[in-house]
N, C-alpha and C positions, 0 to 999 in steps of 0.2 A: 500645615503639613506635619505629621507627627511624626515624633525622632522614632529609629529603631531603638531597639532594646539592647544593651548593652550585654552578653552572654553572663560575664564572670559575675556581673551586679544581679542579674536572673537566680546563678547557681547560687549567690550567698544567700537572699531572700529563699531559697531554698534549703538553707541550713539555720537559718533564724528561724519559722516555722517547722522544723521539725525540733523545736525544743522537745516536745513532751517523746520521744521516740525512744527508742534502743540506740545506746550508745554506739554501738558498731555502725547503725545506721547515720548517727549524726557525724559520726569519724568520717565513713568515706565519703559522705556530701562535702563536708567540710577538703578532704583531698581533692575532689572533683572542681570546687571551687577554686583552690590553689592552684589545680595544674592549669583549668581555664587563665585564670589571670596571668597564669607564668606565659601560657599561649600567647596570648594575647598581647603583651607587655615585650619580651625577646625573643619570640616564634621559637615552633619546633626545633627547629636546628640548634640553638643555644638553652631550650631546657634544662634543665637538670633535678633530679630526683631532691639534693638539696635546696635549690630553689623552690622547690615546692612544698616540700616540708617545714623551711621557714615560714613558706606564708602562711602556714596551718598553723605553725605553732606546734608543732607533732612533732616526734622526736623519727628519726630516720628509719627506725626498725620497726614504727607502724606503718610505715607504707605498703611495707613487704607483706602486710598483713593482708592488703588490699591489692592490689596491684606487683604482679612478677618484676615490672620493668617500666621505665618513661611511658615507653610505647604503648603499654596497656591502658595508662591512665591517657594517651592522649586520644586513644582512642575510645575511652567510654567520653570523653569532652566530645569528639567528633560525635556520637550518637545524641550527645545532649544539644548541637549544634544541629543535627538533624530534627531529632523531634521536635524542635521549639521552633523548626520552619514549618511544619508540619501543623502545628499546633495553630501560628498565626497565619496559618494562608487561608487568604479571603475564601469566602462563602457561596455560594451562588450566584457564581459570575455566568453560567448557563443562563440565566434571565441577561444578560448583558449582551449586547452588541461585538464579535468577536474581539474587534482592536481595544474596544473597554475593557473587556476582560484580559485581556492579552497584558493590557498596558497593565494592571493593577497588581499581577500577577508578580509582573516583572519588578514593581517599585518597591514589592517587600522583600526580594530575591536583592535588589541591586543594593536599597537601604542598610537590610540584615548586613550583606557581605562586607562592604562599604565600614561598618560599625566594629565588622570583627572580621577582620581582615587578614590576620594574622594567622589569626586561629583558622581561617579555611585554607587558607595557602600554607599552612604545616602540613593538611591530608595531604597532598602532594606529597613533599619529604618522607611523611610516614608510607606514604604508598611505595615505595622505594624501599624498604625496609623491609613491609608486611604487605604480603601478594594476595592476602586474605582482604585487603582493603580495595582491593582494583574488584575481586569478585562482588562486593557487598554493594560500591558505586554502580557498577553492571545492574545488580536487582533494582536496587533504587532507581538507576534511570529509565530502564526498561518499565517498571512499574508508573513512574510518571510519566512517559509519555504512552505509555496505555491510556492511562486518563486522560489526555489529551486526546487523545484518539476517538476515544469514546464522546468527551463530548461531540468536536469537530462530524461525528456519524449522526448524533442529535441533529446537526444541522445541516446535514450532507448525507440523508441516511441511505441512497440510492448508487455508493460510491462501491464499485468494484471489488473484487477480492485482492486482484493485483495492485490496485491501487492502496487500498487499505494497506499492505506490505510495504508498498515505497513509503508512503506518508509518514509511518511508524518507521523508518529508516531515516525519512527527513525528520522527524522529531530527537531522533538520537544526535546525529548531527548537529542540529541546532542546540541541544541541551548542552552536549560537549563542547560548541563553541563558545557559548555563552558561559560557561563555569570559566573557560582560557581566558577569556574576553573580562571577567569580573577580578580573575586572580591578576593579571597584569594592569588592571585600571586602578585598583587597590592597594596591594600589597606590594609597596616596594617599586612604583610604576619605572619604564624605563623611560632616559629623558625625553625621548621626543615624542614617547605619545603622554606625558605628565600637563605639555602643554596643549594637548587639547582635550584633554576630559576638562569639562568647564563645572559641568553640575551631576548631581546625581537622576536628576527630570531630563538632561538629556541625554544622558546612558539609558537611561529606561526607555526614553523615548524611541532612541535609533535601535537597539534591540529587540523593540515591539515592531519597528519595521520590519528588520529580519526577521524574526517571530514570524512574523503573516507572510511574507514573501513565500517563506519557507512551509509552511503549511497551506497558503492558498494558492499558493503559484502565481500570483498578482498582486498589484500595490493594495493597499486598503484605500475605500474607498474615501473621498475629500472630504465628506462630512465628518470624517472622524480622526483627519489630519490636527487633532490637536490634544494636549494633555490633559485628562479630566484634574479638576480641581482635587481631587483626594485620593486615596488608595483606603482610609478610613485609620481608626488609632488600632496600630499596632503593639500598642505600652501598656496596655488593661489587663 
């Protein structure tokens, strides 16, 4: 099973490869990295503009250059956090058996989160802060479970108009429980659900339950009651 990827380790190998660049550009990689790590390390709540600038190595009044405020920087972390799910989500899982697909989807979603945990449960905090971040989540999930939708009509192309509307209503729901459900398993768990997340195969696993429940309106079928051996390397 391959580990996820570690965010702040991603952004640095992003500011190693941009040696040959314009300095401004290798500066605010270089902040970006910081503030992932500082995410990462004492969550949003306890950031600080100095904390980040020590780990760059930048002196406090280039941040300003870059970034107005904490919030700005945690929230370009938050788009770097997005598009590098984006980037590593599996491939052609439409050739796949709905619960394969479902499941494989979920193991880089639970892994990623799992890995950096911090850093997804600060959007919370910041969400709080900046209301501009609850609208951006809205597109984002609206947009993913479009795609969902779309496939699931590949394979159900004879579904309803009104049906089509709830489905896309149940994917919102399920999206939004599963982000609660990742932020609480992860980040800071409370005690008595600490004891029973056992693994991260069987998060993914009861999720991709939900997942179908919630999309097919029925269990999945037995043949596929069980965990595929890989989700495939998500570290390349």
């Amino acid at each position: 099973m391959s580990e996820a990827p570690y965010l702040p380790d991603l952004l640095l190998r992003r500011v190693e490869a941009a040696a040959g660049r314009p300095k401004r550009v290798r500066t605010r990689l270089a902040l970006l990295a910081a503030a992932a790590a500082e995410m990462a390390e004492v969550g949003y709540e306890a950031m600080t503009v100095e904390g980040v600038v020590r780990r760059a190595g930048l002196a406090r009044g280039t941040f300003y250059l870059y970034f107005r405020n904490r919030g700005d920087a945690a929230i370009a972390v938050r788009r770097a956090f997005g598009a590098t799910l984006r980037i590593l989500r599996p491939r052609g899982m439409g050739r796949l058996p709905p619960w394969n697909a479902i499941w494989q989807v979920n193991r880089l979603y639970v892994a990623f989160y799992a890995r950096n945990a911090r850093i997804a449960a600060g959007v919370e905090l910041l969400a709080r802060e900046r209301p501009e971040i609850l609208a951006s989540r809205d597109r984002i999930n609206q947009r993913w479970a479009q795609v969902l939708l779309r496939d699931l009509l590949r394979r159900r192309p004879n579904m309803a108009a009104d049906d089509r509307r709830r489905t896309l209503l149940s994917l919102r729901y399920v999206i939004m429980m599963a982000d609660e459900a990742l932020r609480q398993s992860f980040a800071d768990p409370p005690e008595k659900l600490r004891t029973l997340v056992v693994s991260e195969d069987e998060v993914t696993d009861i999720l991709t339950r939900l997942w179908y429940r919630g999309v097919y309106a029925e269990d999945p079928p037995e043949a596929y009651h069980t965990v595929p051996e890989s989700y495939g390397s998500i570290t390349g």
